[in-house]
N, C-alpha and C positions, 0 to 999 in steps of 0.2 A: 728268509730275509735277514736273520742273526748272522749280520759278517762283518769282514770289516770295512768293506766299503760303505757300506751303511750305517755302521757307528761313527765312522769319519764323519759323517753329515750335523751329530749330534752334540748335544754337551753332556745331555742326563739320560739315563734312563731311570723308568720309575716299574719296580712290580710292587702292584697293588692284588694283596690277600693271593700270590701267585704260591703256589706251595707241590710240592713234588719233583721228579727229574725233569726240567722243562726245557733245558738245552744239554745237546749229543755233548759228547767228550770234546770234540773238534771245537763249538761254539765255547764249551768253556774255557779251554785256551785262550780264546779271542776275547772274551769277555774278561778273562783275568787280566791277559796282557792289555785292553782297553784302558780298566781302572788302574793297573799299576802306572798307567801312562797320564793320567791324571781325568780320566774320564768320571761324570759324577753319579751317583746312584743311589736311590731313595727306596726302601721297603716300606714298606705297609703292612701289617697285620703276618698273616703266616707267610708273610715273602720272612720274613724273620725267626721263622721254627727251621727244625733241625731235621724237616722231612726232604731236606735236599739231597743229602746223601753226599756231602761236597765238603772235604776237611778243608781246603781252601777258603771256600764262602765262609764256612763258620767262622776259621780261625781269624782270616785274614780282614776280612771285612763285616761281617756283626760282633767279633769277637765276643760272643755270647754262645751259650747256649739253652735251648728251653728246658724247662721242668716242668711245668704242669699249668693248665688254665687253674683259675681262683675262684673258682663256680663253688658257690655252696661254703664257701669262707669268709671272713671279711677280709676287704681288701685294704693291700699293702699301702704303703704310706710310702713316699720318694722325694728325694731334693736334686733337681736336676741343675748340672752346673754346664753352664758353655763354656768352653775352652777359649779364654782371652786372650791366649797365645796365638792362634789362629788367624788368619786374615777374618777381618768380620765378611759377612754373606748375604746377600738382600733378603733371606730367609727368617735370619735373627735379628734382623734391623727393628726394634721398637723393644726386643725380650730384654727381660733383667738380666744380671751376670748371673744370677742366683736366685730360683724361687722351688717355694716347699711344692708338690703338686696336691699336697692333701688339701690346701686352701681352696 
């Protein structure tokens, strides 16, 4: 059901804690050229590790990569900034420009 008549239908898609190879070669073409075409996409949890095996997804769209869970350490401290260049989003509608997330 990952094609393109069926992303046509959509605006977003969302993987939630989805982690491993989960679309053929074929599908990620389609899913790349989807989002290069302005299609929106939201991870979740390990839709955002690096068990994809997809230099594209990492590079081009989490531009991250994992290192390690924080089990057994204390946890990190982070200042998340939205990008005010951006059209706003009904997503960020009520967030600050700027807040520490240790608060």
């Amino acid at each position: 059901m990952f094609n393109e008549n069926q992303l046509a239908l959509i605006q977003v898609v969302i993987w939630n804690n989805t982690s491993g190879k989960v679309l053929t070669d074929d599908q990620r073409i389609i899913f790349e050229n989807w989002i290069e075409s302005g299609g929106g996409f939201i991870c979740i949890h390990a839709a955002g590790d690096d068990s994809h095996q997809w230099a594209w997804y990492e590079n081009e769209v989490l531009q991250a990569h994992f290192s390690y869970h924080n089990i057994g350490r204390s946890l990190d401290t982070a200042i998340l900034y939205l990008d005010m260049d951006a059209e706003k989003h009904q997503l960020s509608n009520g967030l600050m420009d700027t807040f520490d997330l240790a608060d």
